[in-house]
N, C-alpha and C positions, 0 to 999 in steps of 0.2 A: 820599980825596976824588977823586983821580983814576980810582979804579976807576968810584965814580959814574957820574963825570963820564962816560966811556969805556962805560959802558954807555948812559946813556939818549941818548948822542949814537945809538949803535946804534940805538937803538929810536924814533928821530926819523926816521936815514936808514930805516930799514927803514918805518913809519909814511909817509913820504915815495914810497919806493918802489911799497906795496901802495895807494897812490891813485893813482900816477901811470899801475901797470897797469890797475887799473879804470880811469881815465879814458881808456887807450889801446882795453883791453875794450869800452867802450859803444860808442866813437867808431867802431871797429870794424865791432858790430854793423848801428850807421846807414849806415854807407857800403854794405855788403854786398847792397845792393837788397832789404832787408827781408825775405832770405828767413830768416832764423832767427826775427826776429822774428815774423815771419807766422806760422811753424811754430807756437813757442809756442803765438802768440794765439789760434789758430785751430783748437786742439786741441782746445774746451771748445766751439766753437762749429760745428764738424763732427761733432761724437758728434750732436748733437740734429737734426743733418742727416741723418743716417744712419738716426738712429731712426725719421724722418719718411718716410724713404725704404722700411721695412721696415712701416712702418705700413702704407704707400699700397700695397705688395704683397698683406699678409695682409687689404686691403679688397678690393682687386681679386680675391684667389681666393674669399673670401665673398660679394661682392653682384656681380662681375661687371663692375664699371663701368671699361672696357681706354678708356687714354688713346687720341684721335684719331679715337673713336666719335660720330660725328653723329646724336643721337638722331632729327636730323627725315628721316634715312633711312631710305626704306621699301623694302627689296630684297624684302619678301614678309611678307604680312600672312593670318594665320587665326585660325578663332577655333574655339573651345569651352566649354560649360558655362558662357557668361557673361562670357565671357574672352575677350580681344585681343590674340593674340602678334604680335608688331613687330621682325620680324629686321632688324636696323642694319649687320651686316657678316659676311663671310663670309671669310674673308682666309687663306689657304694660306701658312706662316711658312717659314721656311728650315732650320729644323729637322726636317722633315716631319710638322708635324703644321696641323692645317686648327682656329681657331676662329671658333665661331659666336658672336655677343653679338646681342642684342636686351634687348628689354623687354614684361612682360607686365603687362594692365591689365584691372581689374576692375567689367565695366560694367555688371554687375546689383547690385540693392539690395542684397545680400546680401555677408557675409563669405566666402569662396572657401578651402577646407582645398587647402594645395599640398603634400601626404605622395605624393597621385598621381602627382606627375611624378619622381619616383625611379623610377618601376615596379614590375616586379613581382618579378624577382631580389631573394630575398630575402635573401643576404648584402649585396647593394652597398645596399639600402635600407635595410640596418638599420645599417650605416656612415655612409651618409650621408642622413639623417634630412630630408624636407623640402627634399628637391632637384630640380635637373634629370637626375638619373644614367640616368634611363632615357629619354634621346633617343637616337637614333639617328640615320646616316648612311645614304643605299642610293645605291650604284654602279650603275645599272641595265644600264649598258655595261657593264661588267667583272662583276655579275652578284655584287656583295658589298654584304654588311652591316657597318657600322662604327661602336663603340661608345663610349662614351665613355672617355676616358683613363681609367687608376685605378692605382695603386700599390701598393707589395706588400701592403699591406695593407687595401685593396679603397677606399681611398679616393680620389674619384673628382676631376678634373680639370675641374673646375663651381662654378657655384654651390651653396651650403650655408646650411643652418639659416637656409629662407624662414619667414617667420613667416605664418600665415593673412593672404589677402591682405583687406582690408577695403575694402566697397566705396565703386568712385572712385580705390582706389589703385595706385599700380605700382610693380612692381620689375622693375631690370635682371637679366638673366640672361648667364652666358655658357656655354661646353660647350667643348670643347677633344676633338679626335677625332684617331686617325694620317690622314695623308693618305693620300688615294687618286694612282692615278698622275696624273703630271703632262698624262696623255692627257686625265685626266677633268675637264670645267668645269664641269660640273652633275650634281649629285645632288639625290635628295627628303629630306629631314629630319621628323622624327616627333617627337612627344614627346606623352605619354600625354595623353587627353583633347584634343591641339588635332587639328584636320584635318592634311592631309599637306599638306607647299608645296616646291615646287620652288625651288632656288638654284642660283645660280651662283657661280664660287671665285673670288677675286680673288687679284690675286699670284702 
């Protein structure tokens, strides 16, 4: 009987003991200025932030549309084949490279095929299908041509897989080029089918 007795008093104090650490555990964690708590919490609800965050990139390199773009900016406006390109920004980054974003609009009745503004380099157009890859940059000062970014494997630093543009509608465009020197504030910009329009580099 006393052996009993002499164990489940053990297993009372011990019983005793392992609530008393949890309640010193929680108590703990409240005082701690929420940060473990935080942590936990806020595991499940930063992945979906992150995801969001990874979304808004892989939309930004397909349609173009670079946050702190003022669409009702007109730094240079041309047109072709029906078509109304609307450069919105022109902005020279700190990493040396210069992009352009605008948007283009289709003001004849007609659905508008955008396979043209790839160009006519037939590795970079058949990479990137229904682009802007074939714009260009011209340095007229310094007396150079400047293409658009691309990767080692020819794909390019732009907009991607525009879909025919139907008309009345528009889409954003962006192009990403190396920069020219910091001497140069304005170049002309080309891209197949529009006119030529002179820009200026901001930044």
């Amino acid at each position: 009987m006393s052996i009993r007795r002499s164990t489940k008093s053990r297993r009372a104090v011990a019983a005793v003991s392992l609530t008393a650490a949890l309640a010193l555990a929680i108590s703990g964690c409240g005082t701690d200025g929420g940060g473990k708590t935080n942590d936990v919490g806020s595991s499940p609800s930063s992945a979906p932030s992150k995801s969001s965050d990874e979304n808004k990139e892989a939309k930004q390199e397909d349609t173009a549309a670079g946050d702190n773009v003022d669409p009702n900016v007109k730094l240079a406006e041309v047109k072709g084949d029906g078509l109304t390109l609307v450069i919105n920004q022109v902005k020279r980054d700190s990493g040396g490279f210069v992009t352009v974003q605008g948007q283009i609009k289709n003001e004849s009745g007609e659905t508008r095929n955008t396979s043209t503004w790839a160009g006519t380099e037939s590795t970079v157009s058949s990479r990137n299908p229904n682009s802007v890859a074939g714009a260009t940059l011209v340095d007229k000062t310094g007396k150079k041509r400047y293409y658009v970014l691309r990767d080692t494997e020819d794909r390019c630093l732009c907009t991607t897989s525009i879909p025919p543009l139907l008309a009345g509608r528009t889409t954003p465009v962006f192009m990403q080029f190396p920069a020219p020197p910091s001497t140069t504030t304005e170049v002309d910009f080309t891209l197949p089918s529009f006119a030529t329009a002179s820009l200026k580099i901001s930044g």
